[in-house]
mmCIF file as gemmi writes it, N, C-alpha and C atoms, coordinates in Angstrom:
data_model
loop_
_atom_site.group_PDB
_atom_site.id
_atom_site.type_symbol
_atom_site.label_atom_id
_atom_site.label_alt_id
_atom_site.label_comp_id
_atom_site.label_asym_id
_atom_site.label_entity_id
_atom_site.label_seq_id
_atom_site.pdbx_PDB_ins_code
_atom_site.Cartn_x
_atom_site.Cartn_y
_atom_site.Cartn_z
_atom_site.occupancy
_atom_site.B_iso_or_equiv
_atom_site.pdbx_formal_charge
_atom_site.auth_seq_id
_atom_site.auth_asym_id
_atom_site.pdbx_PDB_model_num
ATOM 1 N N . UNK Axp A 1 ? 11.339 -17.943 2.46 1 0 ? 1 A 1
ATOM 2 C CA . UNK Axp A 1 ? 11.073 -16.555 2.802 1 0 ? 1 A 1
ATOM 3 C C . UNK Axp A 1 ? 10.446 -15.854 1.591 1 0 ? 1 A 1
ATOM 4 N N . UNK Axp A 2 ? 8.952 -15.106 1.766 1 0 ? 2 A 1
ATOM 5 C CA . UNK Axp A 2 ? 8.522 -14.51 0.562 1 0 ? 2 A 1
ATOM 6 C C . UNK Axp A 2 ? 9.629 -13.341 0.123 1 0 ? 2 A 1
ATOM 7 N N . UNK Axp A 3 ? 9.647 -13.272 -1.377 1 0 ? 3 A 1
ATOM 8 C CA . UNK Axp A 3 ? 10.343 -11.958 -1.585 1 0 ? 3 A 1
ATOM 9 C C . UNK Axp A 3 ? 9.141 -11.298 -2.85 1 0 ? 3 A 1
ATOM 10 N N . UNK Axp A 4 ? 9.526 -9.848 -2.749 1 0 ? 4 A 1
ATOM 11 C CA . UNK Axp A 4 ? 8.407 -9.172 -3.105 1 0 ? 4 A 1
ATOM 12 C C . UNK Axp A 4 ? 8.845 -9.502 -5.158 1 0 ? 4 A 1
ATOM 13 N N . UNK Axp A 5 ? 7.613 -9.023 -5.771 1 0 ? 5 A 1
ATOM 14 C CA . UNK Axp A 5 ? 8.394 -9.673 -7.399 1 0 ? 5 A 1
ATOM 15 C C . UNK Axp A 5 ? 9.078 -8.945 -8.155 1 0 ? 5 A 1
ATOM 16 N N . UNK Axp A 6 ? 8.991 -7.265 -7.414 1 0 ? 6 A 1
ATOM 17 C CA . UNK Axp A 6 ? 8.935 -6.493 -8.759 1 0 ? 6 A 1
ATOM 18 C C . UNK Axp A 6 ? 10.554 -5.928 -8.196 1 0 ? 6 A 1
ATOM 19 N N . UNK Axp A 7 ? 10.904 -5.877 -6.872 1 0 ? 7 A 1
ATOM 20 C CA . UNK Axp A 7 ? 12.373 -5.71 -6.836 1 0 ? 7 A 1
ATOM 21 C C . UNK Axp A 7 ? 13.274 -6.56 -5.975 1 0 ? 7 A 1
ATOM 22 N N . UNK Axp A 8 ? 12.843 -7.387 -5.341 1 0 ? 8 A 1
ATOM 23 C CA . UNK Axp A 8 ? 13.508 -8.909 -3.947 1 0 ? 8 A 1
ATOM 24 C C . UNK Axp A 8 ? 13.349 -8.611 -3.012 1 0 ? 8 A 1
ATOM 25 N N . UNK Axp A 9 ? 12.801 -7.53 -2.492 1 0 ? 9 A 1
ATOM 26 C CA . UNK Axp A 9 ? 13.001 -6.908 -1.012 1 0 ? 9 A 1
ATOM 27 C C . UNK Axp A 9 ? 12.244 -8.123 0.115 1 0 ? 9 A 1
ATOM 28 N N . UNK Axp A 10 ? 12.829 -8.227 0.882 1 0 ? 10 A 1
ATOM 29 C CA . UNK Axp A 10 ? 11.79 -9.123 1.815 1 0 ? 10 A 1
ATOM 30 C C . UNK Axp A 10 ? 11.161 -8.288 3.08 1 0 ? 10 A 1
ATOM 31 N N . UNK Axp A 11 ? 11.421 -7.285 3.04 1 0 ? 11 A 1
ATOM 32 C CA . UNK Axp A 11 ? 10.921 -6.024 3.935 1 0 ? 11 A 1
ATOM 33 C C . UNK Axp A 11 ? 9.488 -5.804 3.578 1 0 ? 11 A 1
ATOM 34 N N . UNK Axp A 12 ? 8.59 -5.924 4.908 1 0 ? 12 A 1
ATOM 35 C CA . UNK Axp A 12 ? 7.524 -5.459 4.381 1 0 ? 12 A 1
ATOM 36 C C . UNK Axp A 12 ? 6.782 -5.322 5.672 1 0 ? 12 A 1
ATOM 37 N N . UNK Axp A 13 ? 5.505 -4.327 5.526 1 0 ? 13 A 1
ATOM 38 C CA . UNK Axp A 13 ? 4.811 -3.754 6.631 1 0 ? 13 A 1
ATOM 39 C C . UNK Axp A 13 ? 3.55 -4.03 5.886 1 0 ? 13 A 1
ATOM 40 N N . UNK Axp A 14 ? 2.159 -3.911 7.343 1 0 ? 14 A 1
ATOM 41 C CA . UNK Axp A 14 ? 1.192 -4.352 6.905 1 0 ? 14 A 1
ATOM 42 C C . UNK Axp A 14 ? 0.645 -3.088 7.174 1 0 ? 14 A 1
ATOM 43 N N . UNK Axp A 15 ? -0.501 -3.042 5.818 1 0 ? 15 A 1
ATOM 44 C CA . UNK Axp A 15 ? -1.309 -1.702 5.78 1 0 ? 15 A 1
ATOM 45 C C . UNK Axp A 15 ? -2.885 -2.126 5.255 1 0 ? 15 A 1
ATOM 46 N N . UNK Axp A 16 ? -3.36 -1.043 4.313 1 0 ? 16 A 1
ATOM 47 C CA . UNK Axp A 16 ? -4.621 -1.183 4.047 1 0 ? 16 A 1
ATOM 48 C C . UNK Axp A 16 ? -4.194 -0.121 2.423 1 0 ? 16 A 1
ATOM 49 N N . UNK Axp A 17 ? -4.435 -0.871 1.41 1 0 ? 17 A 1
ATOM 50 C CA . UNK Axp A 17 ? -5.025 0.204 0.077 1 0 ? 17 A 1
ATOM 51 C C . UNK Axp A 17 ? -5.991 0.081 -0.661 1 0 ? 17 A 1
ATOM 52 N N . UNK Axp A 18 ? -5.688 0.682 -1.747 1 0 ? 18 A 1
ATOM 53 C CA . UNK Axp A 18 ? -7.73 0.63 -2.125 1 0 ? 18 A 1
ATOM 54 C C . UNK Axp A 18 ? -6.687 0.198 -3.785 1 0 ? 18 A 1
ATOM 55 N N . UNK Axp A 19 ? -7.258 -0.487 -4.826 1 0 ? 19 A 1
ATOM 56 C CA . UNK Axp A 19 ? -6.843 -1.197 -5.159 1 0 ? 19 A 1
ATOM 57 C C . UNK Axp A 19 ? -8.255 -0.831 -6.617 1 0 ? 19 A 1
ATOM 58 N N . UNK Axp A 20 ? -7.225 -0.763 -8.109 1 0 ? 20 A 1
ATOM 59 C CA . UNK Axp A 20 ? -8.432 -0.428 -9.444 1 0 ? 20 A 1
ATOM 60 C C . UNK Axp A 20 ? -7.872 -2.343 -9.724 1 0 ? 20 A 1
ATOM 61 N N . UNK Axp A 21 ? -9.359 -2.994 -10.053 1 0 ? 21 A 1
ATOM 62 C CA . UNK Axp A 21 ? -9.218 -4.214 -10.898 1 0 ? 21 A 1
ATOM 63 C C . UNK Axp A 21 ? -9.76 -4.179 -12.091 1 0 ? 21 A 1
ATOM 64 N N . UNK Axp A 22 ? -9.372 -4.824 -13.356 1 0 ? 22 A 1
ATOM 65 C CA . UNK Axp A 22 ? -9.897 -4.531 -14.664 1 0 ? 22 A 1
ATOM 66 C C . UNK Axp A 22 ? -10.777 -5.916 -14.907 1 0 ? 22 A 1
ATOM 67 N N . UNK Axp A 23 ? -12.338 -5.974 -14.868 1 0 ? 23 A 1
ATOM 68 C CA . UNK Axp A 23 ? -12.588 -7.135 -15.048 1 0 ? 23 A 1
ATOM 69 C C . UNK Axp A 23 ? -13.343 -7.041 -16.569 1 0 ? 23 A 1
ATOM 70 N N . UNK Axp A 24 ? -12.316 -7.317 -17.548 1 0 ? 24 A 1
ATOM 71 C CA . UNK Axp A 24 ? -12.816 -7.344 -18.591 1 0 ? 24 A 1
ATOM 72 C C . UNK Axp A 24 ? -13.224 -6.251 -18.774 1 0 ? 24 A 1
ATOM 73 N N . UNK Axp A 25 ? -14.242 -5.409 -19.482 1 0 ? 25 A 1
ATOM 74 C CA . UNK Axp A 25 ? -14.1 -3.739 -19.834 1 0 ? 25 A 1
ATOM 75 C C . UNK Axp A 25 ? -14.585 -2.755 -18.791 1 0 ? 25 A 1
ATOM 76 N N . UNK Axp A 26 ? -14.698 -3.511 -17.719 1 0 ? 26 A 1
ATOM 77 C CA . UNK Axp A 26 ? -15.224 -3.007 -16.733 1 0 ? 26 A 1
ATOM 78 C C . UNK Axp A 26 ? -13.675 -2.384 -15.294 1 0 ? 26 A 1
ATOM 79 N N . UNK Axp A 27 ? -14.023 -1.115 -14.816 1 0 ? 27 A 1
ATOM 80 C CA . UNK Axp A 27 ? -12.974 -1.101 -13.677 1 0 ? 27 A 1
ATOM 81 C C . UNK Axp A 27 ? -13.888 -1.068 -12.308 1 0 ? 27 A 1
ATOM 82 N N . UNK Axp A 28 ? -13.393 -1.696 -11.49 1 0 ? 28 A 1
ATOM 83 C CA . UNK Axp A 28 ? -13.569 -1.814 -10.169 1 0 ? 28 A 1
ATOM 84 C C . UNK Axp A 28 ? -13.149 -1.392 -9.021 1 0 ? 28 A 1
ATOM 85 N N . UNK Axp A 29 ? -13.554 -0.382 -8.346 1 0 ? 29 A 1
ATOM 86 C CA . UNK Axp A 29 ? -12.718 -0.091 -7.504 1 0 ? 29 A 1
ATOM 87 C C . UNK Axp A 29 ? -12.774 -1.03 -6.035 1 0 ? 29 A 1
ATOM 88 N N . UNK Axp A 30 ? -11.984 -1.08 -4.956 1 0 ? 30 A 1
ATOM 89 C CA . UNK Axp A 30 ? -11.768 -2.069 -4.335 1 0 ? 30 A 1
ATOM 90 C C . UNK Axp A 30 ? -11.27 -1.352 -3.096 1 0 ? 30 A 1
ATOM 91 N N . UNK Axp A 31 ? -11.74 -0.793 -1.528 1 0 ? 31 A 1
ATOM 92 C CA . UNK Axp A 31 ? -11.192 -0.16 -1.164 1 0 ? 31 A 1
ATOM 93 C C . UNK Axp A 31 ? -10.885 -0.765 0.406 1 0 ? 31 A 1
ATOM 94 N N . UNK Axp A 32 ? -9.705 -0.139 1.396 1 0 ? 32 A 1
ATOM 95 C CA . UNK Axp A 32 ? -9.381 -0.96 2.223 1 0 ? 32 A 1
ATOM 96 C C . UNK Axp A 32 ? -9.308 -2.5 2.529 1 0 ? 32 A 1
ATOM 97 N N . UNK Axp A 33 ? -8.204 -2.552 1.206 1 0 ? 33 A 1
ATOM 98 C CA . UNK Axp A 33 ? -7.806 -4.384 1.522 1 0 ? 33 A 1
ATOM 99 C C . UNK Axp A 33 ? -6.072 -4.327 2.078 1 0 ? 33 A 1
ATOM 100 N N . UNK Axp A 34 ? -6.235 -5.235 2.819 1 0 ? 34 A 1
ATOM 101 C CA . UNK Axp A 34 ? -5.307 -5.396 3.6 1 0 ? 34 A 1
ATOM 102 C C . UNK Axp A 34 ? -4.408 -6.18 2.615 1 0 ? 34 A 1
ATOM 103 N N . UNK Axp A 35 ? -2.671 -5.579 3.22 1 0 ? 35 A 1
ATOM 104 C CA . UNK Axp A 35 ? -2.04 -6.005 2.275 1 0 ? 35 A 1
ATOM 105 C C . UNK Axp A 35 ? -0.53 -5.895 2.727 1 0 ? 35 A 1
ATOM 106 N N . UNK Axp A 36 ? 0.259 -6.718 1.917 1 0 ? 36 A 1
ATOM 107 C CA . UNK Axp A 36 ? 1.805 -6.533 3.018 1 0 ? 36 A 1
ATOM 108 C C . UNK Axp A 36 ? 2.22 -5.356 1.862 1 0 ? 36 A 1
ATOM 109 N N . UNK Axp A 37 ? 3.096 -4.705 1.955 1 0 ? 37 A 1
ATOM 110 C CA . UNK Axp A 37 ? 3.616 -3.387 1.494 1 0 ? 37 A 1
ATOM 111 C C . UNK Axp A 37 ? 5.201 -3.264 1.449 1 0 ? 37 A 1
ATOM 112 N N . UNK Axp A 38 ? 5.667 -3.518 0.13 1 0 ? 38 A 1
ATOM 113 C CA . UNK Axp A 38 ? 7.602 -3.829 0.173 1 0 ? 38 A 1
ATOM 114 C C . UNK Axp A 38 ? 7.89 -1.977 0.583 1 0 ? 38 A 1
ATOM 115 N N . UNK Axp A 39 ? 8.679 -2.296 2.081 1 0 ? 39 A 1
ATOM 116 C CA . UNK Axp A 39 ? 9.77 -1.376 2.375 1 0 ? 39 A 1
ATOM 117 C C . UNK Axp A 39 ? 10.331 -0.52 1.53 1 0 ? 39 A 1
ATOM 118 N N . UNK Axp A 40 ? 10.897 -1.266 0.378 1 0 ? 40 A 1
ATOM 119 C CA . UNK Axp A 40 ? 11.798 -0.623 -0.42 1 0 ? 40 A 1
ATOM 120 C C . UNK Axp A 40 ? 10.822 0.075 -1.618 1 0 ? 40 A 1
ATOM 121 N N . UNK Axp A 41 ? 10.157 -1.153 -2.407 1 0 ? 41 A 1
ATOM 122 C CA . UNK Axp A 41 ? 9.888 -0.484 -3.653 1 0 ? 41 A 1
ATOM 123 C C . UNK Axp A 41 ? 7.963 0.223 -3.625 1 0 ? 41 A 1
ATOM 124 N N . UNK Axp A 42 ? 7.317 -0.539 -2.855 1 0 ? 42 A 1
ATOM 125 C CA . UNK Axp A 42 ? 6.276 -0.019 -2.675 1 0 ? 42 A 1
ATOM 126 C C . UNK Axp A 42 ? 5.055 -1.008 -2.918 1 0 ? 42 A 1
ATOM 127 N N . UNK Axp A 43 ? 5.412 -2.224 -3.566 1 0 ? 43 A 1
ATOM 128 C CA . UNK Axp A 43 ? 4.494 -3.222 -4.46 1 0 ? 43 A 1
ATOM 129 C C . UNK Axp A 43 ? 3.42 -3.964 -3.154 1 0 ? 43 A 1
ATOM 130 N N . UNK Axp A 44 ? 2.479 -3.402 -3.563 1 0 ? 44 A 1
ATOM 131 C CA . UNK Axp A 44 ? 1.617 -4.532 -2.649 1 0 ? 44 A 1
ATOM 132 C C . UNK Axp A 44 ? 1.014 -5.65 -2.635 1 0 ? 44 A 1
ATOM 133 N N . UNK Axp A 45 ? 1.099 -6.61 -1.716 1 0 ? 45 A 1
ATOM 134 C CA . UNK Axp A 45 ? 0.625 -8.303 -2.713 1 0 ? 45 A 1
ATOM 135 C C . UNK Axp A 45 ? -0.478 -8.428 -0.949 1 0 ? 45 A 1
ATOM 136 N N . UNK Axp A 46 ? -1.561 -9.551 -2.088 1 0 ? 46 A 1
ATOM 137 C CA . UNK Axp A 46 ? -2.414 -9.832 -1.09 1 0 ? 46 A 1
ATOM 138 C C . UNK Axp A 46 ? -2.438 -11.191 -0.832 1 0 ? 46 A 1
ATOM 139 N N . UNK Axp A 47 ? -3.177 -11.405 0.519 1 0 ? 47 A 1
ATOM 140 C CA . UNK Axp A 47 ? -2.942 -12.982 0.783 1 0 ? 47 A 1
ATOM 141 C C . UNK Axp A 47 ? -4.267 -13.643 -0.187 1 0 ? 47 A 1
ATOM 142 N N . UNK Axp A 48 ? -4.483 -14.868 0.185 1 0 ? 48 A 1
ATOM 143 C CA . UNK Axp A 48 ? -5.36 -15.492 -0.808 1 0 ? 48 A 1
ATOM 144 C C . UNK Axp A 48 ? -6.441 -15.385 -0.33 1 0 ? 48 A 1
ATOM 145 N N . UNK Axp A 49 ? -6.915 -15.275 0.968 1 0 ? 49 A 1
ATOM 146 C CA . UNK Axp A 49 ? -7.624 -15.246 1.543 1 0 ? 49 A 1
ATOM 147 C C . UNK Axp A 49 ? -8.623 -13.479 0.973 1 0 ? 49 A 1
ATOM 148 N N . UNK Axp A 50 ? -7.344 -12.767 0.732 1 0 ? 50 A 1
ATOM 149 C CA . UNK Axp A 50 ? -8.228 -11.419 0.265 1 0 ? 50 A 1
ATOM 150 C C . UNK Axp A 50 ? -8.563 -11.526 -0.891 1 0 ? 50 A 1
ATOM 151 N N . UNK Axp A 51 ? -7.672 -12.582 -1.779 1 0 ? 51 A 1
ATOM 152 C CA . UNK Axp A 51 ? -7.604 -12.229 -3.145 1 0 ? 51 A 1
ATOM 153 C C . UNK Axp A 51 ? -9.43 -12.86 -2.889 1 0 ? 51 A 1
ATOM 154 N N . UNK Axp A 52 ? -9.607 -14.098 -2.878 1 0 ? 52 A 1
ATOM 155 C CA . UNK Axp A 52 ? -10.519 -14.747 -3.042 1 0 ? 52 A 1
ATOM 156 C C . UNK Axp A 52 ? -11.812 -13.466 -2.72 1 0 ? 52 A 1
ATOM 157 N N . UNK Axp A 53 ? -11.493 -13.415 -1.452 1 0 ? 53 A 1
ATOM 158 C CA . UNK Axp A 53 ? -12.801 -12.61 -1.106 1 0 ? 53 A 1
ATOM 159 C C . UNK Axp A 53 ? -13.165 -11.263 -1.917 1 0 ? 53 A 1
ATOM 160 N N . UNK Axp A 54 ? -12.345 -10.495 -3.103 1 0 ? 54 A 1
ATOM 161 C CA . UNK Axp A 54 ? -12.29 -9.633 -3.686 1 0 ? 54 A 1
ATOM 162 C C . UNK Axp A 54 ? -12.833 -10.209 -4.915 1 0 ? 54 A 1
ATOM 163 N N . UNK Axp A 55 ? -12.637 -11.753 -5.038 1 0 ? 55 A 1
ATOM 164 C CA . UNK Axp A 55 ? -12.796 -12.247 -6.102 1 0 ? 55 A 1
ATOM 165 C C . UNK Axp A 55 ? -14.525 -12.661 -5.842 1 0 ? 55 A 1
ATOM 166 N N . UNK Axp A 56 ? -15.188 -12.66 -5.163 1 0 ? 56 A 1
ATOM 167 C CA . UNK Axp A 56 ? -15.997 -13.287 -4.143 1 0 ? 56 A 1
ATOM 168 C C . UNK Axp A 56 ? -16.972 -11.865 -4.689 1 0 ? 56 A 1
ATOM 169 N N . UNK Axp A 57 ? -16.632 -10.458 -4.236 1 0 ? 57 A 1
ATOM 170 C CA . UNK Axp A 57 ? -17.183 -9.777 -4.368 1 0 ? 57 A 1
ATOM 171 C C . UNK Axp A 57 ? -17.4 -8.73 -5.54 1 0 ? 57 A 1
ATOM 172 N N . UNK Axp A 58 ? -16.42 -9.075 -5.954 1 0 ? 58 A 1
ATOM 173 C CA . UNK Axp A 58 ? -17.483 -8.481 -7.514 1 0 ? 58 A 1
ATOM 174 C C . UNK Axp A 58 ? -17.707 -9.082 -8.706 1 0 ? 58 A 1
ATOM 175 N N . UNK Axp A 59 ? -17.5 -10.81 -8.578 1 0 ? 59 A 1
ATOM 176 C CA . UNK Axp A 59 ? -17.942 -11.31 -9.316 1 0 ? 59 A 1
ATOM 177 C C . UNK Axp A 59 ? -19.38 -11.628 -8.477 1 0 ? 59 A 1
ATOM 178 N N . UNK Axp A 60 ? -19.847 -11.721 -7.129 1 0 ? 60 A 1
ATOM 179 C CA . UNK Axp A 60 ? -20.996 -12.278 -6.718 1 0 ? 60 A 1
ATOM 180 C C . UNK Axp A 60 ? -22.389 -11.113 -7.32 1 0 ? 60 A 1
ATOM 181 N N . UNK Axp A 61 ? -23.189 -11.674 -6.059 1 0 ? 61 A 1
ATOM 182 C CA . UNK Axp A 61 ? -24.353 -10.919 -5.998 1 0 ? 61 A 1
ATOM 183 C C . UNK Axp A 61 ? -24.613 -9.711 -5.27 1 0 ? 61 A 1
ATOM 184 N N . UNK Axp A 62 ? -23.47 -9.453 -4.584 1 0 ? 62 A 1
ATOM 185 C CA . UNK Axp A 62 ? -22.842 -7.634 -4.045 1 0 ? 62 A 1
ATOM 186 C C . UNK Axp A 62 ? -23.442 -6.48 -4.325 1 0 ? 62 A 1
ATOM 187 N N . UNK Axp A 63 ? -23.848 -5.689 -3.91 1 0 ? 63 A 1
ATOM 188 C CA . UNK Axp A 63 ? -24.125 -4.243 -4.83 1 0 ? 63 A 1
ATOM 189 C C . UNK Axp A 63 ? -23.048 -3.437 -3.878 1 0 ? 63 A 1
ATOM 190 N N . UNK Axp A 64 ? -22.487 -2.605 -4.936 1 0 ? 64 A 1
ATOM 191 C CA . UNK Axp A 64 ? -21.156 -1.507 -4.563 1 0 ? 64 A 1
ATOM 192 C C . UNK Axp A 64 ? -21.995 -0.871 -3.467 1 0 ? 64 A 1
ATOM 193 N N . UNK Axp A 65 ? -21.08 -0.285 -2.49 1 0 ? 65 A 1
ATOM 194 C CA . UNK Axp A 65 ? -21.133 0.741 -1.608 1 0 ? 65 A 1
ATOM 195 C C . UNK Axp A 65 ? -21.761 1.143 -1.981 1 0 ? 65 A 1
ATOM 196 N N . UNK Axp A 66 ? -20.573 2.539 -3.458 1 0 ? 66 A 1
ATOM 197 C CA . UNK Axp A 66 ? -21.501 3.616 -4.122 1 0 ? 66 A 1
ATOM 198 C C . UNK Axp A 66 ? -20.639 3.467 -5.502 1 0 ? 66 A 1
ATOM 199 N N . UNK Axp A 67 ? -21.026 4.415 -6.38 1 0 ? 67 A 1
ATOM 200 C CA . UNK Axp A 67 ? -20.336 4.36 -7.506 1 0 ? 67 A 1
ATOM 201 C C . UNK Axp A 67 ? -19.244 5.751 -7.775 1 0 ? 67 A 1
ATOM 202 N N . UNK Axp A 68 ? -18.348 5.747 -8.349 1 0 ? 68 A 1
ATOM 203 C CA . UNK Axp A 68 ? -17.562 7.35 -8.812 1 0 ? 68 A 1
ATOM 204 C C . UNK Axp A 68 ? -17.392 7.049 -9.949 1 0 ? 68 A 1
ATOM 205 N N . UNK Axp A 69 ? -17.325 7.974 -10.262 1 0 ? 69 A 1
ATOM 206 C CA . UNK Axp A 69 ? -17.136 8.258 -12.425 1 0 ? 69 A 1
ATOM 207 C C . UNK Axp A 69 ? -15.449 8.286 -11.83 1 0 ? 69 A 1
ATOM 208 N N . UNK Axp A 70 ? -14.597 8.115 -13.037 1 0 ? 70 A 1
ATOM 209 C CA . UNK Axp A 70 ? -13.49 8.059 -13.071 1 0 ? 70 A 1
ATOM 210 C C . UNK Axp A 70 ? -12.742 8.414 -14.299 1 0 ? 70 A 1
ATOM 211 N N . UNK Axp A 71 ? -11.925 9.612 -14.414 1 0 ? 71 A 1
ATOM 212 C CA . UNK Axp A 71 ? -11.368 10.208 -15.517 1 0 ? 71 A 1
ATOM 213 C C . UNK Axp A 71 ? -10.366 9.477 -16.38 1 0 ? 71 A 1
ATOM 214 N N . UNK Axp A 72 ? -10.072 9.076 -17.281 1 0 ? 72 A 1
ATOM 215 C CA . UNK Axp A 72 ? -9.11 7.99 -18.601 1 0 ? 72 A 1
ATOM 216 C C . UNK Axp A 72 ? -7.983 8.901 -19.213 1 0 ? 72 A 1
ATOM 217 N N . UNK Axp A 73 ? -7.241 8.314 -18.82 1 0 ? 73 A 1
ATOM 218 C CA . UNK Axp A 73 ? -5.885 8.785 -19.678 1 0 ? 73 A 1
ATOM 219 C C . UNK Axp A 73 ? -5.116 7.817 -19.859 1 0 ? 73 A 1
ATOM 220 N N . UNK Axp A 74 ? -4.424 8.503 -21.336 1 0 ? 74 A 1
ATOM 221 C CA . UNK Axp A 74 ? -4.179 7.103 -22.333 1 0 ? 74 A 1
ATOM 222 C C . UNK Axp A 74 ? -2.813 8.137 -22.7 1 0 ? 74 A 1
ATOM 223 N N . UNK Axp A 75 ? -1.529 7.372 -22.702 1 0 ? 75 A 1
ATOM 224 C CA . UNK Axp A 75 ? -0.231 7.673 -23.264 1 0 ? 75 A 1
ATOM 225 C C . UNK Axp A 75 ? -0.233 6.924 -25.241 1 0 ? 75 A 1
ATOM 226 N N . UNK Axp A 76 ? 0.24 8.626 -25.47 1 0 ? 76 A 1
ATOM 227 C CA . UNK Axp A 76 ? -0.106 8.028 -27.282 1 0 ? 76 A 1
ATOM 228 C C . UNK Axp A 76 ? 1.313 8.146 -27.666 1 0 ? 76 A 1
């Protein structure tokens, strides 16, 4: 039985989130990927099938939707 990593819950519902990846100094945004969603704590994990295809698309030959600037904050 999967359990989720960040608290054991095995509760989970299927949704859609949009998802920041850091590829090297670059951020990516990633939006409507399907994903199971822990009940309890909130952590979302994807199947491989998305991971790949996320992996698929912004390492390929893709051009983004569109682009957004995105504001940085840093805890000192």
């Amino acid at each position: 039985m999967f359990r989720f990593h960040v608290c054991g819950s095995t509760a989970a519902r299927e949704d859609f989130v949009n998802e920041v990846f850091a590829i090297g100094d670059r951020r990516v945004l990633v939006e409507h990927l399907p994903a199971q969603i822990c009940g309890r704590c909130g952590e979302a994990t994807f199947s491989s099938a998305t991971t790949e295809k996320v992996r698929s698309l912004v390492h390929g030959q893709e051009s983004p939707v569109r682009t957004i600037a995105m504001d940085v904050f840093a805890l000192r």
